[in-house]
C-alpha positions in Angstrom: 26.8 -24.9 30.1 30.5 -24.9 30.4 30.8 -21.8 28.0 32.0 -18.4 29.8 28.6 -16.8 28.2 26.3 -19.0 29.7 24.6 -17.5 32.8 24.2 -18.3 36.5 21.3 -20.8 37.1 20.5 -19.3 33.1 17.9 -22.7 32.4 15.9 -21.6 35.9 15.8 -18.0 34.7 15.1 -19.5 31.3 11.8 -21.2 32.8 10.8 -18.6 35.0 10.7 -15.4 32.6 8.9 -18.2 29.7 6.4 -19.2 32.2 5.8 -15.2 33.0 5.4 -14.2 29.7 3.0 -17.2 28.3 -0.2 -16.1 29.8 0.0 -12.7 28.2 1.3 -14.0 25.2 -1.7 -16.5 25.4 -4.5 -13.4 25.3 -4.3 -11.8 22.9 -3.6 -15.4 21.0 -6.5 -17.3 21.8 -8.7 -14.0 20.9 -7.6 -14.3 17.1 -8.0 -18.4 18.0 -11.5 -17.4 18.4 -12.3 -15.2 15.3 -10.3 -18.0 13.2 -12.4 -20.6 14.2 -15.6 -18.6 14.0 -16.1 -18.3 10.4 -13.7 -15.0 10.2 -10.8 -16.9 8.5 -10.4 -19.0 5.1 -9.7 -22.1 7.4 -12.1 -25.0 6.4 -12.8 -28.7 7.5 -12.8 -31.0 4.7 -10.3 -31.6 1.7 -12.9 -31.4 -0.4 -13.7 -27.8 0.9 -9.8 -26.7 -0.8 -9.6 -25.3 -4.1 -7.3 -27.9 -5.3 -8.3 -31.0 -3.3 -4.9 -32.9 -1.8 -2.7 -30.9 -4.2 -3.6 -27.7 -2.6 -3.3 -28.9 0.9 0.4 -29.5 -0.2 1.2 -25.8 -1.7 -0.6 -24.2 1.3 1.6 -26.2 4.0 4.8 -24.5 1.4 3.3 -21.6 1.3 2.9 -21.1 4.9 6.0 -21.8 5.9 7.4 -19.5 3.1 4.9 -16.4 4.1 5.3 -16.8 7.5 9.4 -16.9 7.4 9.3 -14.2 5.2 7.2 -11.8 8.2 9.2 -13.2 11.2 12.2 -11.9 9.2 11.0 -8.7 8.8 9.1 -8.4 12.3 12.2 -10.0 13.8 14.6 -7.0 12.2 12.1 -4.5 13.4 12.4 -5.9 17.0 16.0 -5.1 16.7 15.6 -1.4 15.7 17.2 0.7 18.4 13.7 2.6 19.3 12.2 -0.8 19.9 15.2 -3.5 20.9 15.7 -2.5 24.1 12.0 -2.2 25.5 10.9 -5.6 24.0 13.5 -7.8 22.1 16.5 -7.1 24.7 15.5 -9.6 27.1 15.4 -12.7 24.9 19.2 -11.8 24.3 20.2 -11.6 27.8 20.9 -15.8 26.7 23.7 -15.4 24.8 24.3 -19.4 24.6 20.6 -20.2 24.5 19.3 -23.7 25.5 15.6 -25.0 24.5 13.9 -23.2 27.9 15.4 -19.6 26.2 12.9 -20.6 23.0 10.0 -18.8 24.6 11.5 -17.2 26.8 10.3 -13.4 25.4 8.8 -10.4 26.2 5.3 -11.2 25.8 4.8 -8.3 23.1 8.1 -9.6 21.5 6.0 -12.7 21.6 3.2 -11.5 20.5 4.6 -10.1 17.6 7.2 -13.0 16.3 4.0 -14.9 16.5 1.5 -12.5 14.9 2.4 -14.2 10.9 0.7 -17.2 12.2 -2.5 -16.1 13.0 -2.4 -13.5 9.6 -1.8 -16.6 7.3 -5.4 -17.8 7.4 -7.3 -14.7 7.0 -5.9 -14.0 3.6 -5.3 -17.8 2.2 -7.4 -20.8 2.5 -6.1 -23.6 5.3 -6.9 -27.1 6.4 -8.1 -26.7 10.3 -6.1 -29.8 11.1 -3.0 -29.3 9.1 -3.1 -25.7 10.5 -3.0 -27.1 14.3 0.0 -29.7 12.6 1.9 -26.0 11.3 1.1 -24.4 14.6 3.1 -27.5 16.7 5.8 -27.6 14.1 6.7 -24.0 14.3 6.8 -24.1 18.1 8.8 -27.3 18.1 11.3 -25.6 15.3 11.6 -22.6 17.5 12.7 -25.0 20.3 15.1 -26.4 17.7 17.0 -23.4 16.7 17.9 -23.1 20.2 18.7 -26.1 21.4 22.8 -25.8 20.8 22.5 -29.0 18.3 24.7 -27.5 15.0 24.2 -30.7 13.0 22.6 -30.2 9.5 22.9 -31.8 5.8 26.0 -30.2 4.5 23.5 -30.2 1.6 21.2 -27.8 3.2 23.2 -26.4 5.6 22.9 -23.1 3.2 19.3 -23.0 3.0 17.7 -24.1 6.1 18.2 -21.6 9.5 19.1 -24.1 12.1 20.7 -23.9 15.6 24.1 -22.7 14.3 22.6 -19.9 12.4 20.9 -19.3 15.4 23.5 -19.4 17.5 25.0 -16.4 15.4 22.2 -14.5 16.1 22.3 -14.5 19.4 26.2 -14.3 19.6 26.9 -11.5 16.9 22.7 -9.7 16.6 23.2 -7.8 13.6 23.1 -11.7 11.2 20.6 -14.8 10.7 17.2 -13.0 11.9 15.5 -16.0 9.4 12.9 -18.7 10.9 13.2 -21.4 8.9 15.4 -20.5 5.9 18.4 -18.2 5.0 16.5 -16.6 1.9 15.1 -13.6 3.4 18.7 -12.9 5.5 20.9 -13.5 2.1 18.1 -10.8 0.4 18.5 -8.3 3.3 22.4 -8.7 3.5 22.1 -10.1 6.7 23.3 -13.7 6.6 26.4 -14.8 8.4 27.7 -18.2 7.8 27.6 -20.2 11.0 30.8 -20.1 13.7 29.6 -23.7 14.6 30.0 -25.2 10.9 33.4 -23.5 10.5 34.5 -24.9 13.7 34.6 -22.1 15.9 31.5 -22.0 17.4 30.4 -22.1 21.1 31.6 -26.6 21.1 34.7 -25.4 19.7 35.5 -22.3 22.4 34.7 -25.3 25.3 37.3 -27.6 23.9 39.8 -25.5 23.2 39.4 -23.6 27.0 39.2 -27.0 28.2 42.5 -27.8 26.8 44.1 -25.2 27.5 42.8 -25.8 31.5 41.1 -23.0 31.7 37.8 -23.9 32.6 38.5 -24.7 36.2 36.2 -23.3 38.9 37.7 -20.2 39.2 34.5 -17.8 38.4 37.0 -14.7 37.9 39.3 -16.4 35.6 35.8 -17.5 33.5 34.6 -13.8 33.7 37.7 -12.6 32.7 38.1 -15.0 29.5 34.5 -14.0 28.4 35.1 -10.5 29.0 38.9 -10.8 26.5 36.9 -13.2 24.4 33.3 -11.7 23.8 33.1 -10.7 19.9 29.2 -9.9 20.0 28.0 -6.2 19.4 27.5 -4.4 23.3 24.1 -3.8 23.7 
């Protein structure tokens, strides 16, 4: 909160534009809910109902989060076409240094739309009912993830999974890391930026060095001023 991006009362604005946008993200939601449910999807009840018993409860659960990564990639780079990124994906970049409120805080078509692969998944491949309401869960606790300013990762995986540093990039530089929940589709589409945070330059690393350099007083000029000499990002 200390970072010359971050906005005034940003988590309240955070709250207030998610909490607007829910209910008509919700709408159109619950409708495709309702034709899943009702016998117009390939979700079923029992194990014994999948094609391959356990094993293919498994390699749906992989194969959802690989289908549906791969069409919030794309979806996500179409919402940042110039004919559609100021109408629709704009305001979930007003939060330049995001925090876990900013998550959902879209525009409810933006919403809509980043959450549409979900709902496509189990009209075209079989699914467990429950493990599908598990997915559903994850993927809204991941999105909160990815936003929550905590860079840490597995050095191990730090290339292949799209965490909160990755996502921090996004947000920070717009043009890099549009992935979900893995840098494949970004390294593919020439869009993957290695993360500030894990290079030690990211958003921590601007505090501390500001802070040590005393100049993150309460002067609110001297703050817009140092974000204005030291803002990198693409103007929107």
């Amino acid at each position: 909160m200390k970072h010359p991006h971050f906005l005034e009362n940003q988590v309240r604005r955070e709250i207030k534009y998610a909490m607007t946008s829910l209910p008509c993200i919700s709408v159109p939601t619950v409708a495709l809910f309702f034709a899943e449910v009702r016998g117009y999807s390939k979700l079923y009840d029992s194990v014994d109902d999948s094609p391959l018993g356990w094993s293919g409860l498994f390699l749906s659960m992989i194969s959802f989060l690989f289908f549906t990564d791969m069409c919030i990639y794309w979806v996500h780079r179409f919402l940042h076409h110039k004919l559609i990124y100021k109408s629709f994906h704009k305001p979930h970049h007003v939060w330049k240094i995001a925090t876990p409120f900013a998550s959902h805080a879209f525009h409810p078509v933006d919403g809509f739309l980043q959450g549409l692969p979900y709902h496509i998944y189990p009209f075209l491949f079989p699914l467990h009912k429950v493990l599908y309401l598990a997915l559903y869960v994850f993927v809204n606790i991941w999105t909160i993830s990815i936003h929550d300013g905590d860079y840490r990762v597995p050095s191990a995986l730090s290339s292949v999974i799209n965490g909160a540093a990755h996502h921090t990039d996004h947000h920070l530089f717009f043009d890099f890391n549009y992935g979900q929940y893995f840098t494949l589709w970004d390294r593919l589409g020439g869009s993957y930026r290695q993360p500030s945070a894990l290079m030690g330059k990211g958003p921590l690393d601007l505090i501390r060095k500001l802070q040590a350099e005393g100049k993150l007083g309460n002067d609110t000029a001297k703050v817009n001023g140092l974000a204005q000499r030291g803002a990198s990002c693409k103007q929107e």
